[in-house]
N, C-alpha and C positions, 0 to 999 in steps of 0.2 A: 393358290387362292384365285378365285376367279376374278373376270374385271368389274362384274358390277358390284360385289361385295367387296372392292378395292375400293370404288370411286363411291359407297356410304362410308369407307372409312376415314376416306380422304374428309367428307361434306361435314363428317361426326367433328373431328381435327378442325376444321376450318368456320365449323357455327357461331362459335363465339367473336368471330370476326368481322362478321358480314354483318354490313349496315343495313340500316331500316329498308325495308323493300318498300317501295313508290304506294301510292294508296291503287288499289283497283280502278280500272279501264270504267268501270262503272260510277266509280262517284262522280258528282259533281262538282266543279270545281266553284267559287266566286265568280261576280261577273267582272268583280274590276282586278283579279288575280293576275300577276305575271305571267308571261308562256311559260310555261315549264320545260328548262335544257334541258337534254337528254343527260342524264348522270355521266359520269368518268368512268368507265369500268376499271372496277378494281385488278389488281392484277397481283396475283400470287407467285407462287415460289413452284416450278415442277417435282414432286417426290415421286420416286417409286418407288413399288409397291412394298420394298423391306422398308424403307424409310418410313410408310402412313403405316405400316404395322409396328413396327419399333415403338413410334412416338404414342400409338393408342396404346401400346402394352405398358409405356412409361407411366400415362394418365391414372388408368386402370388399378395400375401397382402404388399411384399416389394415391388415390383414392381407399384403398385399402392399407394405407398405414407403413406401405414396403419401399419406403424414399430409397433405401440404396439404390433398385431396380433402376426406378423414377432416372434420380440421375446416372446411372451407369449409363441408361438408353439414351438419356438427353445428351451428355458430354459425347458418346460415339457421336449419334446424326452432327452435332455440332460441328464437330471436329471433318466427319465424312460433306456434308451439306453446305457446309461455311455461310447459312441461312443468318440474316442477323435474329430475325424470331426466335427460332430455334435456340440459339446462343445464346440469347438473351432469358430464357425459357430456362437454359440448363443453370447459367447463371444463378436467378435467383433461389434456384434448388438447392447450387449449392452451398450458396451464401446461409441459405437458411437452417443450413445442416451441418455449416463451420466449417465443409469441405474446403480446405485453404488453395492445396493444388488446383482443384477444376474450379474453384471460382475465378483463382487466376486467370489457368486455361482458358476459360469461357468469355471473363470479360475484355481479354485480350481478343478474341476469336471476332467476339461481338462491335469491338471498336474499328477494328478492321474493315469488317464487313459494313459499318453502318456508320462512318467517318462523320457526318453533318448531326449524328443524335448524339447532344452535351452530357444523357445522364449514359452514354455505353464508353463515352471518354472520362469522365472520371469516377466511372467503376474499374476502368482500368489502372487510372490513375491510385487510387485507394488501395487496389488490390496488390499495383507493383512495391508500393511502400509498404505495404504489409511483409512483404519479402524480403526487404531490403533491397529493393533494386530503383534508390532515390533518383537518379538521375534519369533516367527512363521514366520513371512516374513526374517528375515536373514538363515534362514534353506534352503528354496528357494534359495536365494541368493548366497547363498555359493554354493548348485549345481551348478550354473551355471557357478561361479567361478572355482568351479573343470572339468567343460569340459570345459573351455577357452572360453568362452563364454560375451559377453559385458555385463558386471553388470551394475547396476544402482544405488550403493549404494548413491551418491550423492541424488537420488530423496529420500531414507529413510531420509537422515537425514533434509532435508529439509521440508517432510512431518510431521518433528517432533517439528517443528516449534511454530506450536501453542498448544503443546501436555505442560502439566505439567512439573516442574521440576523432579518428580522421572522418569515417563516416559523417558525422553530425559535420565537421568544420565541409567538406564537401557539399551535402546538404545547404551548407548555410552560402556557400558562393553562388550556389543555381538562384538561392531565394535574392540574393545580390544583385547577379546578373538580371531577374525578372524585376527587381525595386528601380534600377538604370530604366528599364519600358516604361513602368509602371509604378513610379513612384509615389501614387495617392492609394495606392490599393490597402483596405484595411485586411484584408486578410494576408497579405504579404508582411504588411509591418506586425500583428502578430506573430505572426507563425516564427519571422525573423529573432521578434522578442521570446519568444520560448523557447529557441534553440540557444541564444546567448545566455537567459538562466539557467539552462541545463545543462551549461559548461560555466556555471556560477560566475558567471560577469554578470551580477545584478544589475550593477549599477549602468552601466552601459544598457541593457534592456530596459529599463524605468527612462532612462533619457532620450532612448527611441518613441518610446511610445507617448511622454510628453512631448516631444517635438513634432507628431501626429497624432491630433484629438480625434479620437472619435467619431464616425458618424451619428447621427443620430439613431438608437435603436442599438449599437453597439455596445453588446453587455462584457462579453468575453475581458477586452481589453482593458475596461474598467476593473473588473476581479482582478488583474494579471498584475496591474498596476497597485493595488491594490496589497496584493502578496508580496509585492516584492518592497514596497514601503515598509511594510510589518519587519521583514525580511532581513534588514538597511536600519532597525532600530529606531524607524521615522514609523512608527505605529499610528500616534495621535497625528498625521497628517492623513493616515489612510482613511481614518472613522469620516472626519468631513469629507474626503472625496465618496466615500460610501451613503454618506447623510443625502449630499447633493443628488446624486444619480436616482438616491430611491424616492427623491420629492419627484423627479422627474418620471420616473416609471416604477410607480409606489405598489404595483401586484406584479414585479418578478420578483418568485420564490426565490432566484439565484442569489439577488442582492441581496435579499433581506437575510437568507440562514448565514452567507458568508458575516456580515457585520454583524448578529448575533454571536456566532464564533469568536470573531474579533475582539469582541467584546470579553469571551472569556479569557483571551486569551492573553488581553490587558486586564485582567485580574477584576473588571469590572461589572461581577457577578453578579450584583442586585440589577442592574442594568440590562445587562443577559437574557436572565429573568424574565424582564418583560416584554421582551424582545421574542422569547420562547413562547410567551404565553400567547402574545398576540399572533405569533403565525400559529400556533395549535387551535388557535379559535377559526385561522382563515381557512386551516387545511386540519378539519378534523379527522379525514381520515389519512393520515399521513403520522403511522408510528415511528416512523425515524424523530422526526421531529416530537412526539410524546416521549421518546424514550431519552432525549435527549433534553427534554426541559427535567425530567425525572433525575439525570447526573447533578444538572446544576442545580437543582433545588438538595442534592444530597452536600453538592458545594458547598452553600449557602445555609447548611446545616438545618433546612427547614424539613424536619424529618417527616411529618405528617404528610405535607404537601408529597413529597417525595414517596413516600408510600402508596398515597391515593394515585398518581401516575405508573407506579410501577402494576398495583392491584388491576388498574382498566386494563394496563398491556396483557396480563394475565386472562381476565375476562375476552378481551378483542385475539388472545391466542396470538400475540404476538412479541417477541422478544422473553419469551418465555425461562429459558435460562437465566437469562442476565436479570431479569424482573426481580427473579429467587434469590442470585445470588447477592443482590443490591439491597434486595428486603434484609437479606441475611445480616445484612454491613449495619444496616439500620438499628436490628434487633440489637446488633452488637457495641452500638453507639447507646443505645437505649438501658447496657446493663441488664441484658436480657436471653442469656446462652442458649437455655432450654429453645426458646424459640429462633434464635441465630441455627442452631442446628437445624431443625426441624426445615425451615427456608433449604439452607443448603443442602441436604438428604435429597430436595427435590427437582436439582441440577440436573439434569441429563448429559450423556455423553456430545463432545462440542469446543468451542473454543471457554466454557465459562465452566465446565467442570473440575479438571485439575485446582483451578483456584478455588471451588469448593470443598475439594477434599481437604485439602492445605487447611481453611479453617477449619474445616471441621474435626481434624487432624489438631490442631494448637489446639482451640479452645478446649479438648476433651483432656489432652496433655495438661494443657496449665492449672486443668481443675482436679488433678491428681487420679484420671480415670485413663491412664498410659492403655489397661489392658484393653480396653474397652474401643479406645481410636485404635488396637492394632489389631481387633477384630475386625472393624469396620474396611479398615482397607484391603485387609485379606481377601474380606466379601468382595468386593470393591474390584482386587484382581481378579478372583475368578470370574465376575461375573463380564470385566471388558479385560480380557485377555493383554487389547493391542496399546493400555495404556501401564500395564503392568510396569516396567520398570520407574516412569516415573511416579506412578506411585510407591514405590519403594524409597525413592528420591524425598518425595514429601513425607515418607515416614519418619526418615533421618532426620529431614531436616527440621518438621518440628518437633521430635526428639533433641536435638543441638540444640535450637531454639531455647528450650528450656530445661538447659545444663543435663541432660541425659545422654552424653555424650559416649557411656557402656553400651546403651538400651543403642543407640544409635549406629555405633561401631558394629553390634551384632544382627541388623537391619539389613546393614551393606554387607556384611560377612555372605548373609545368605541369599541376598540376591546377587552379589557377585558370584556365587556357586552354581545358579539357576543363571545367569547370563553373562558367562567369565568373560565374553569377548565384548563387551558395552566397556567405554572408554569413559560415558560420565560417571558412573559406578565408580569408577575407578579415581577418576580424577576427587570426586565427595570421596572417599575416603580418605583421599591425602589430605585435603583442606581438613580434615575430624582431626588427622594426627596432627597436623600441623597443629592445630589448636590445644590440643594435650601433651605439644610440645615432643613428638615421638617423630623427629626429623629424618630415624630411618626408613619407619616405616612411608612415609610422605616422599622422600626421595624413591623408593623403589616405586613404590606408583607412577609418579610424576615421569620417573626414566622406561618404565613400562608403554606407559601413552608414546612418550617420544618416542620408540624405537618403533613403535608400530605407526606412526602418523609425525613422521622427523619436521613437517612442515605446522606442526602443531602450536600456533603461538600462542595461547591462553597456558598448556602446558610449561614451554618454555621459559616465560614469563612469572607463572608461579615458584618455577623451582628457582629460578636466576634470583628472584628479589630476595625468595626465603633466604637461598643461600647470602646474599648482598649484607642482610637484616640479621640473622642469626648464629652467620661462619664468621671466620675470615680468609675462605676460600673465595674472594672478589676477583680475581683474573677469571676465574672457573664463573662464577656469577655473570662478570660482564660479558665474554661469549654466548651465553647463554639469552643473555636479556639482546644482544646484539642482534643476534639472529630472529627473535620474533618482533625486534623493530625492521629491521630487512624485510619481512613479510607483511607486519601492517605498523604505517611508519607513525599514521595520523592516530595510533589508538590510546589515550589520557594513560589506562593501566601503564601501559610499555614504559612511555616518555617518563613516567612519575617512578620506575624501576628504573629506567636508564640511568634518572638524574639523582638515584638515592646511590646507587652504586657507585658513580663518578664521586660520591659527598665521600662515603667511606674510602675510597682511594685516596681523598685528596685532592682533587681535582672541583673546587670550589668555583670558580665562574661557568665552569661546563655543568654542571649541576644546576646551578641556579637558572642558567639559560634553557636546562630541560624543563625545570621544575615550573618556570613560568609559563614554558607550553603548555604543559600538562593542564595546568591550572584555569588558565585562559579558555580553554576547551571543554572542562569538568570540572569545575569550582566544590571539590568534596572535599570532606573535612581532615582525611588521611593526607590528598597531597599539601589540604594548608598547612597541616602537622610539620611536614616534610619540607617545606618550603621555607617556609619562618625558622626550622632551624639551622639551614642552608646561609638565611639571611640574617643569623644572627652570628654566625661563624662567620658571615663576612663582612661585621661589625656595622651592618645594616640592622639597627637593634629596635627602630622605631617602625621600620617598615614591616618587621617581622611581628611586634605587637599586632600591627594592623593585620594583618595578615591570619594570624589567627583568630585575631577579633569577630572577623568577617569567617571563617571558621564554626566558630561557636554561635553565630546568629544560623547558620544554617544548621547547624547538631550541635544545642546546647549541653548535650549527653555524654560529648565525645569521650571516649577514655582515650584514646591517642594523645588525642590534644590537650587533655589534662598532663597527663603523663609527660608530655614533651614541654608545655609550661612551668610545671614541678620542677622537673631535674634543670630546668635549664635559667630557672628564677628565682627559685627558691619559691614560690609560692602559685596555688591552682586558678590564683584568679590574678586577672591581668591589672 
């Protein structure tokens, strides 16, 4: 390459740089104008001549749509150049392109090189916690803490998220040792409170952040605070602290959707409501929020309403599925199947299809048109292949559903044949037998799963309680249920078999002490079955009434709880 088509390619490179050039020798200036210094010559970076061709072929290849190129060129000169421009250049290429390695690369390169610029220190800071490399990334961070500069420590500690327990307690003595400097920092004492809730010490996080108010403009902290009252069972203290902040800064969106949430989620859904309504008016075009005043109006059972927001979403081409499948719920609240179908048929493949096949799958079953739903989802597989077995799942299962428990059995027969090695195939079939009371078939299933997935606790679990509840193979039961408390120790299912098995051994306060876990955690109607008669065996006869009292308020339907009232009272009602 020659040098003078080097030095246009350098001037090409370096155009968008160069400041205003002086006005011409010729104008005239004012009479009472200042002299005018001679400018500061700019002073640039030396490349040669592979480096100003490299980086014009980077641009070139950006401009045409070819970012790999872009950054492949930009990360070399970076790397080769140690330029902070350049670095800084590749950087946000590859930021922009999710490239994680060279963005690190880059912003590491770029912080080096260019020590005194706050945004190339914590791009690197950002980037090293993005890695998991926290201790290194608050080194960064505190630069930029020391030039007064906007930290991010919020985004560490949230990037810490799905990190280990040592990592995060790590994590939280840098934010320690930097609170010891710098004790008024609000983004410190955040950042500090979201790592202690995300190793669930609420309560300790909520008393951090009351012991440091706020500044003013500080939203974060307020929401954190906020969550974690909800949290903590102190709900009706969150709404006033949410009331106050949003008289004070009454147009952020943040506040206002959190406390409309809030609101739902204190069951105070006429309230919600208008809470919905008034931001859909402030931010009309903002469909999360339309599709979101459209649930709680299906809440609040106000169907119309509810339609007319789902119908816009439809018109505005947005939330498109779930619009259907929600009209669908509606139609079907309405006494109205023909057009319940008709909504869901227009589900497309997504997170809201499956659940329209399901109804559209019952309602055709329950209206005695079995052939008809097992045509539709035949259609259904062929025509999405990659959702095929679960739709074979929802065939079953709203076959079971509604006592077709042959039509069912022969569902799974043939898609167990079409996909022998799928384990929930396998597992819905034991649950059928288990139900038709054909304990061997359910056990060869059930020991089928385990032998290929020995770590398998929903399987273990199922066979262990069957056997606990239907044998008196209880030794053989409780190894069984043992093992998938070993594996997951916190799950209601397990704890609620552990403490049924321990009943049937005999082992009466060990049971009761499971059973209360279980219960505390998943207040369902099968372990208040289980419980109350745990605690009626252990001449606790009044707590056990309460017990399934509180039962029947959440499944007035139950047959368990009937059945275990019956036999154990002489009579189904308490």
């Amino acid at each position: 390459m020659n040098r003078s088509y080097a030095l246009l390619l350098a001037l090409a490179l370096l155009q968008g740089c160069q400041t205003l050039a002086p006005d011409s020798p010729d104008a005239k200036a004012p009479a009472d104008a200042a002299p005018v210094q001679p400018a500061k010559p700019t002073v640039y970076g030396s490349f040669s001549q592979d480096t100003v061709y490299s980086l014009l072929t980077a641009e070139l290849a950006g401009q045409r749509d070819r970012f790999d190129i872009a950054l492949d060129n930009y990360v070399s000169q970076a790397i080769k150049t140690q330029d902070p421009g350049i670095s800084e250049r590749a950087y946000r290429i590859a930021e922009y392109l999710g490239a994680d390695q060279a963005a690190l690369d880059t912003s590491l390169i770029w912080a080096k090189n260019d020590p005194g610029n706050l945004d190339s220190q914590r791009a690197a800071a950002i980037q090293l916690a993005r890695s998991g490399r926290y201790d290194e990334s608050m080194v960064y961070m505190e630069k930029v803490l020391q030039g007064q500069g906007d930290t991010h420590f919020d985004f560490l500690a949230l990037s810490a998220l799905e990190t280990d327990p040592d990592t995060r307690a790590g994590l939280q003595n840098s934010f320690d040792r930097l609170l010891v400097k710098y004790p008024d920092n609000g983004q410190l004492v955040f950042g500090k409170a979201l790592l202690l809730q995300q190793d669930g010490k609420a309560q300790a996080a909520l008393d951090l952040l009351e012991e440091h108010p706020p500044e003013a403009g500080e939203i974060a902290p307020v929401l954190l605070r906020a969550r974690l009252l909800q949290g903590l069972d102190r709900g009706k203290e969150a709404l006033p602290l949410l009331q106050k902040t949003i008289r004070q800064y009454p147009d952020d969106k943040r506040l206002r959707l959190t406390y409309a949430r809030m609101l739902v989620e204190q069951d105070r859904l006429a309230d919600a409501k208008a809470e919905f309504v008034s931001l859909v008016q402030q931010y009309p075009d903002d469909d999360e929020l339309r599709y979101s005043l459209a649930l709680v109006s299906l809440e609040t059972k106000d169907w119309d309403e509810g339609a007319g927001y789902l119908e816009e979403l439809i018109a505005r081409d947005s939330h498109v599925d779930a619009a259907h499948l929600n009209l669908g719920r509606i139609h079907e609240e309405r006494n109205d199947p023909e057009s319940a179908l008709n909504e869901y048929a227009l589900v497309g493949p997504g997170n809201d299809y499956l659940p329209a096949q399901l109804r559209q799958a019952d309602i055709l079953i329950a209206n005695g048109r079995s052939a008809e739903a097992s045509r539709r989802l035949a259609a259904a597989r062929e025509a999405q292949p990659d959702y095929a077995i679960q739709l074979y799942l929802i065939e079953a299962e709203a076959l079971g559903n509604n006592d077709k428990d042959a039509q069912a059995e022969q569902v799974l027969q043939q898609a167990i044949k079409q996909y022998p090695d799928d384990l929930n195939l396998l597992y819905t079939r034991a649950m059928l037998a288990e139900k038709r009371n054909d304990l061997v078939q359910m056990e060869k299933d059930l020991r089928s799963i385990i032998s290929r997935e020995p770590e398998n606790a929903m399987a273990l679990n199922a066979l262990g309680y069957t056997l606990a509840d239907r044998t008196s193979r209880f030794a053989e039961a409780k190894t069984l249920i043992d093992k998938a408390h070993q594996i997951t120790p916190d799950d209601p299912a397990v704890l609620d078999s552990l403490g049924w098995v321990n009943y049937r051994m005999g082992n009466l306060d060990e049971a009761e002490r499971l059973l209360r876990q279980a219960i505390e955690r998943f207040p369902d109607h099968e372990v208040a079955a289980h419980l109350g008669e745990v605690l009626w065996a252990n001449g606790k006869r009044r707590e056990a009434r309460q017990v399934w009292a509180k039962g029947f308020e959440a499944q007035p339907d139950s047959l368990i709880l009937r059945k275990t009232v019956l036999r154990l009272t002489g009579s189904e009602t308490l």
